[in-house]
C-alpha positions as CSV (number, residue, x, y, z in Angstrom):
1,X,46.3,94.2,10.9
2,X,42.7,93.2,9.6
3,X,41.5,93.0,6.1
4,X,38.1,94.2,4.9
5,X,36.4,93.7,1.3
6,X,37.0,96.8,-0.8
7,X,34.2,99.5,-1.6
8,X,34.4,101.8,-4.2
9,X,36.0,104.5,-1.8
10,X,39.2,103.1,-1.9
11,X,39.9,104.0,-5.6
12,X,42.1,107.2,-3.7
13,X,44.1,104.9,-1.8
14,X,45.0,102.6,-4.5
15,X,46.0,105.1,-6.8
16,X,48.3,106.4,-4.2
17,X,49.8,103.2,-3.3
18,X,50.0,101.9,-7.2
19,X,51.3,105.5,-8.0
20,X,54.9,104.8,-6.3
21,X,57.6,103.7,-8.4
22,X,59.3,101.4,-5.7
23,X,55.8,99.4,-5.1
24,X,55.6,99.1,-8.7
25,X,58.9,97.9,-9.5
26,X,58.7,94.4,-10.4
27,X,54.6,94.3,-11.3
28,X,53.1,94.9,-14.9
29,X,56.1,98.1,-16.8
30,X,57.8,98.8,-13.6
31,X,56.0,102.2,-13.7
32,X,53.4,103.6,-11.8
33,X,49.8,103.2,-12.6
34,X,47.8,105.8,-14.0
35,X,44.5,106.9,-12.7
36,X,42.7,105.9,-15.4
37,X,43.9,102.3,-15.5
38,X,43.2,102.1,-11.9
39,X,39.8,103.6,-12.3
40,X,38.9,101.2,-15.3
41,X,41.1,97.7,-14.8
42,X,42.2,97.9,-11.1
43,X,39.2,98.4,-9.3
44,X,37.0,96.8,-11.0
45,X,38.8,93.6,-10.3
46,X,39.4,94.0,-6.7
47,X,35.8,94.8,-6.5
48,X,35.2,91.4,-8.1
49,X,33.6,88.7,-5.9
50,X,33.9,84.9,-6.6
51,X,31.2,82.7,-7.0
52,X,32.7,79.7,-5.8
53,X,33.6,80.9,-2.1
54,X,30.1,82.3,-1.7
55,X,30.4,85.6,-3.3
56,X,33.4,86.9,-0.9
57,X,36.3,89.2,-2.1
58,X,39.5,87.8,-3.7
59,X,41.3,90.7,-2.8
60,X,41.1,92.4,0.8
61,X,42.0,95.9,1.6
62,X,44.4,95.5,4.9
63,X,44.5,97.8,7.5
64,X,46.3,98.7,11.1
65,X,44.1,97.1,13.5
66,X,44.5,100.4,16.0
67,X,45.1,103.2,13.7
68,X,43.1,102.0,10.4
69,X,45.6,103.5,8.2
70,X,45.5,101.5,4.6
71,X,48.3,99.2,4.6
72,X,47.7,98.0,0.9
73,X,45.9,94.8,-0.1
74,X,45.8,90.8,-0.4
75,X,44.6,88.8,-2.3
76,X,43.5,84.9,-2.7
77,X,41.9,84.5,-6.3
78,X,40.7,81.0,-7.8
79,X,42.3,80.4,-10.4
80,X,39.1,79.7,-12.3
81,X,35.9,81.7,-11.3
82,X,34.2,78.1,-10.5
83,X,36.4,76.6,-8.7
84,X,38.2,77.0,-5.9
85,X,40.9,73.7,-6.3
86,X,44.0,76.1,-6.7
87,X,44.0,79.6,-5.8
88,X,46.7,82.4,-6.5
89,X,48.0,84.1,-3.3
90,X,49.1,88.0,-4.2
91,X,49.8,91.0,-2.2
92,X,50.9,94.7,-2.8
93,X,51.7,97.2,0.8
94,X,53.0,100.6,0.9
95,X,56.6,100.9,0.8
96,X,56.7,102.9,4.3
97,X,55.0,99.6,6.1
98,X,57.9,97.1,4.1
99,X,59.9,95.6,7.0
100,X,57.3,95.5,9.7
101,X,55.4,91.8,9.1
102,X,52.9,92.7,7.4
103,X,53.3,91.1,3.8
104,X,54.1,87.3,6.1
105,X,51.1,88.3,8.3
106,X,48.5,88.5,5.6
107,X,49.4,86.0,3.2
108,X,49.5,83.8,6.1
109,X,46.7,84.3,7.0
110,X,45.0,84.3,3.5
111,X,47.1,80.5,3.1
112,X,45.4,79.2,5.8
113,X,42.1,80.6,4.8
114,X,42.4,78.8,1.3
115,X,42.3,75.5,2.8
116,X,40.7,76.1,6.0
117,X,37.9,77.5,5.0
118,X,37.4,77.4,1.3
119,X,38.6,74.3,0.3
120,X,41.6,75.1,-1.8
121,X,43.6,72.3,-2.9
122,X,47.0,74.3,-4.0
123,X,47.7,77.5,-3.6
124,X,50.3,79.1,-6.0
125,X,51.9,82.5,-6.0
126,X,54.4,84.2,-8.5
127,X,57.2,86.6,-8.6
128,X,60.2,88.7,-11.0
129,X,63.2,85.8,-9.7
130,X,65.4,89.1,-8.7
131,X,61.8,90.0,-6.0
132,X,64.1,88.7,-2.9
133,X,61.4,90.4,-0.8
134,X,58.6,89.0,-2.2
135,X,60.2,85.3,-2.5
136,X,61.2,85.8,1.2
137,X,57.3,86.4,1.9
138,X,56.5,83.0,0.0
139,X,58.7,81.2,1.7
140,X,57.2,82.4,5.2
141,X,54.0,81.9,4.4
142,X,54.6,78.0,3.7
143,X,55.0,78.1,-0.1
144,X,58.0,76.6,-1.5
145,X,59.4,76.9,-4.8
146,X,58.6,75.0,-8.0
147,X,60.2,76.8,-10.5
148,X,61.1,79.5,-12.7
149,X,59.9,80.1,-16.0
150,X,60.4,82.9,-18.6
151,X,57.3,84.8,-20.2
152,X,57.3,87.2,-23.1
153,X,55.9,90.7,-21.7
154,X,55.1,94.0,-23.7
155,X,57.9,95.7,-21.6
156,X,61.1,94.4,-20.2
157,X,62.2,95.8,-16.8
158,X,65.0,95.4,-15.3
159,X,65.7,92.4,-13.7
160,X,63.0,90.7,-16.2
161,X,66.2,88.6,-18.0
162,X,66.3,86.1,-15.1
163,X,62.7,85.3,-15.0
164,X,59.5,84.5,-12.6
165,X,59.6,82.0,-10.0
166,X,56.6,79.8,-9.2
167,X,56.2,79.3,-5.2
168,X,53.0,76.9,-4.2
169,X,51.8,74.5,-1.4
170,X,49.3,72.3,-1.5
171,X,46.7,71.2,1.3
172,X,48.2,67.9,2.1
173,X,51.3,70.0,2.9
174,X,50.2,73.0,4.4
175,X,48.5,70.3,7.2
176,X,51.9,68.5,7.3
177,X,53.7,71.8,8.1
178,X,51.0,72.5,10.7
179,X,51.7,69.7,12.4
180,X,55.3,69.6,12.5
């Protein structure tokens, strides 16, 4: 897999992946995205560079390495546009590449790149409790969980009773970890 900066061409591709109900389960209603909201809130914020790591992407289209068949995207965002201190680690993949690595893979990789080479003090990531999947991910990638917590949303889905878990790992860890 390799991950690219978005471009304006991939508005197709993430209205295809944001347009299936299974990738869309636990994120935002539960239902697909529509065009329009992809067009005018989507894209424009994976299109959004970051000051404070020198202007690159937040979010990353990934790809297969051989084929270069979108795989979906990841994403590293400060939390604040001016600093980098503690970033949020997100990801989103196509439901026919679930199961093959991918989702450990990139945010991995995208862990390791928050302290390595941006500076990141604590990186922090977020999911529905009842997201086994996604926790799973978290856990691979080094993060480990803090907590769960219960926020009002416009739309309850199901599974949205139990709550979010916060998963995070901080530099001093993630070196510890390294080591060990």
């Amino acid at each position: 897999m390799r991950l690219r900066p978005f471009t304006p061409d991939d508005f197709d591709l993430m209205v295809e992946l944001d347009s299936d109900p299974e990738v869309m389960r636990f994120l935002d209603d539960g239902k697909p995205t529509p065009p329009e909201r992809v067009r005018d809130e989507v894209m424009p914020h994976v299109l959004h560079r970051y000051p404070v790591i020198a202007g690159l992407p937040g979010t990353w289209a990934a790809e297969d390495k051989a084929t270069g068949e979108f795989l979906g995207w990841f994403e590293l965002c400060p939390e604040d546009d001016d600093s980098v201190a503690e970033a949020e680690l997100g990801y989103r993949l196509r439901r026919d590449t679930w199961g093959r690595g991918y989702a450990t893979e990139g945010a991995r990789a995208l862990v390791e790149r928050g302290f390595a080479a941006y500076g990141a003090e604590r990186i922090v990531a977020d999911t529905m409790t009842v997201n086994a999947g996604s926790r799973r991910v978290m856990e691979k990638a080094g993060l480990r969980y803090v907590r769960t917590f219960f926020e009002e949303w416009p739309v309850a889905i199901e599974g949205s009773e139990e709550g979010d878990v916060e998963y995070a790992v901080s530099r001093e860890e993630w070196q510890g970890g390294r080591r060990a």
